[in-house]
Structure formats: structure tokens, C-alpha cells
C-alpha positions in Angstrom: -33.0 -1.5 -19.2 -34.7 -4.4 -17.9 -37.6 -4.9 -16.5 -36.1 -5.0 -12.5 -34.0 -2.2 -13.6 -37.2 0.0 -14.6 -38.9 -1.0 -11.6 -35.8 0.2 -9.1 -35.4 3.1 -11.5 -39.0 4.2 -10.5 -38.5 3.3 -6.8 -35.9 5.9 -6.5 -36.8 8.4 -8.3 -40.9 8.5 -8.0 -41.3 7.0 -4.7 -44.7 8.3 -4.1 -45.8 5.3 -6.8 -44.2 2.3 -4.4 -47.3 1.6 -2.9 -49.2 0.6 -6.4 -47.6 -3.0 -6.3 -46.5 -2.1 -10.0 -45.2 -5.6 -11.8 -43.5 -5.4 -15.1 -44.3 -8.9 -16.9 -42.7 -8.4 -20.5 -40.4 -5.9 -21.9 -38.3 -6.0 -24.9 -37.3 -3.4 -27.7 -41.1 -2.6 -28.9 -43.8 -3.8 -26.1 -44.3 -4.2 -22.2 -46.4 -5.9 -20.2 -47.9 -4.3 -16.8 -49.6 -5.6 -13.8 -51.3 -3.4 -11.1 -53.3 -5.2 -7.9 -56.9 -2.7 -7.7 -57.8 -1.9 -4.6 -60.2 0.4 -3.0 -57.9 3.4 -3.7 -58.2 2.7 -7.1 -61.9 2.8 -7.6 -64.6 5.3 -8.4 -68.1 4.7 -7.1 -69.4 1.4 -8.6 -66.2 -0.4 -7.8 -64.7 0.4 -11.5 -61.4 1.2 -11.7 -61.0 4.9 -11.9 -60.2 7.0 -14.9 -57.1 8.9 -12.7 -55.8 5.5 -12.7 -56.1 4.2 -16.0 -54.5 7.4 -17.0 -51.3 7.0 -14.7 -50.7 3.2 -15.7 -50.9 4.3 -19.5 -48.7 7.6 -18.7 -46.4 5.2 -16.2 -46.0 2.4 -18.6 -45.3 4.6 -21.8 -42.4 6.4 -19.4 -40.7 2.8 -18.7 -41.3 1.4 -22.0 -39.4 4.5 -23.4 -36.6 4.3 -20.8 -36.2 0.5 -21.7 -34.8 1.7 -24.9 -32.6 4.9 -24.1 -31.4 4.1 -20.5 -32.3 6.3 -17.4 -33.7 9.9 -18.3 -35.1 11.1 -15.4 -36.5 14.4 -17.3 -38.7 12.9 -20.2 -41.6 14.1 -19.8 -45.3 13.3 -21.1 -46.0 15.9 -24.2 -49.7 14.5 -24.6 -51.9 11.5 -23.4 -55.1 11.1 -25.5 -57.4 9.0 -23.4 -60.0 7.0 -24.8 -62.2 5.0 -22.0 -64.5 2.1 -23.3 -65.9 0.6 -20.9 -66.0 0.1 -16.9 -63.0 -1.8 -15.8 -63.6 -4.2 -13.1 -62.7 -3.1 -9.8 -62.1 -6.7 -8.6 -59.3 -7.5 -10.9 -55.5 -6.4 -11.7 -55.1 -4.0 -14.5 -53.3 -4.7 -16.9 -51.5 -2.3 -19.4 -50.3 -3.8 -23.1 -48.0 -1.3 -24.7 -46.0 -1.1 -27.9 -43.2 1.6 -29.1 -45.0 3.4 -32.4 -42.0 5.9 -32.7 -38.8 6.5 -30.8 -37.0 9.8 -32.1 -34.0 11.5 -30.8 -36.0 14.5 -29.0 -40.0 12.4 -28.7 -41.3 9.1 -28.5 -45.1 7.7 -29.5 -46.7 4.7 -27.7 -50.1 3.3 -27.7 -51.3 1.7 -24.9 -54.5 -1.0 -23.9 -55.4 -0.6 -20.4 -57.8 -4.5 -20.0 -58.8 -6.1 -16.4 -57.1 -9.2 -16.0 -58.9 -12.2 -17.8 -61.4 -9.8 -20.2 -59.7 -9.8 -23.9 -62.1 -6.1 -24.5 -59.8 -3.2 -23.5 -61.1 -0.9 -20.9 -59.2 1.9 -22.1 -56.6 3.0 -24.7 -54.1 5.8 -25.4 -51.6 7.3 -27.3 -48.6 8.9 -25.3 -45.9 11.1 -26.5 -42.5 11.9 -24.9 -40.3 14.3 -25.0 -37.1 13.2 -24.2 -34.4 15.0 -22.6 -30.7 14.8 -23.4 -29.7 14.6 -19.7 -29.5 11.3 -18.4 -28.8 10.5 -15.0 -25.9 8.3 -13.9 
């Protein structure tokens, strides 16, 4: 799937996350690129980006970056996320998620993910996301 294709794949069937101004900037067969605008819904006293955030763009972004590769399966679902936050991201800058494909099986998939503010090369999270991947794919 391409990149528009993910992103009306995601409008129709998880509406609730339209109003996140999602962007896909690169995918491909191993890696995407992702762009969120931060605003004040996004931020945890302090103005840094919260941690429920950072969480759903490395969850979201694994999802698409899996269903670039196998087509649209509504029911894979995340197995496991392991978090790790390293420092405050800044609440006055898009968040951008780097991901890359570390496995894709016939029944899970691994990706790792780097969760940066826009313009600081130190990640302010990463994660490692599993998939399990469903044989029913919608049509």
C-alpha cells in the first residue's frame, strides 16, 4: 500500500485518529517516515509531548508500516510495545516517527521505532512493536 492508501485506510476504519493531522512522508518495503503537528492536546504539563502520544504514533506507525507490506488487515493487532522514553520531547515541534520492518512473518511482525521532535537528531523515545497478523483481510 502506499502512503495515501494507508492514510485513507486509517480514515475509514479508525476515524477517531482524523483529527491528529497524521502525514506519511516515506514508505517503502522496510521503513516509514511520520509527521504529527503537536498541539495542546498532545502535551503533558511542561509543554512536552506526552508519553500517551509517543506511544500511539509508535503503535500507529508500526500498524501502517506493516499493512504497507501485506495489504489491508483490519484485525492485526499490537502483541507488545516496549516503550523506552529518553528525554522530553518538545511540545512546540511536529513529531516525527522513523520506523523500519525488523521481521515480517506469516502470523507476527517486529518493528522498531524513533519517536524525535522535528529538527533534534537525539530521539525522544523508542520502541519495539509486535503484530499479530490476522488472516482476514478486508476488501
Amino acid at each position: 500500500m502506499s502512503g495515501p492508501q494507508l492514510l485513507q485506510f486509517l480514515d475509514t476504519s479508525f476515524p477517531q485518529a482524523r483529527h491528529l493531522g497524521l502525514q506519511i512522508e516515506h514508505v517503502d518495503a522496510t521503513s516509514i517516515r511520520l509527521r504529527m503537528p503537536i498541539g495542546d492536546q498532545q502535551l503533558r504539563p511542561g509543554g512536552i509531548v506526552s508519553g500517551p502520544t509517543l506511544m500511539w504514533m509508535a503503535d500507529c506507525g508500526a500498524y501502517l508500516l506493516i499493512l504497507a507490506q501485506i495489504g489491508p488487515v483490519a484485525m492485526a493487532v499490537t502483541s507488545s510495545l516496549n516503550m523506552n522514553f529518553l528525554r522530553a520531547g518538545d511540545g512546540r515541534r511536529d513529531l516525527i516517527g522513523e520506523g523500519r520492518l525488523l521481521k515480517l512473518g506469516r502470523r507476527l511482525a517486529v518493528t522498531e521505532f524513533a519517536l524525535l521532535s522535528d529538527g533534534s537528531p537525539e530521539p525522544v523515545a523508542q520502541a519495539t512493536v509486535t503484530y499479530a497478523i490476522s488472516s482476514a483481510k478486508m476488501g
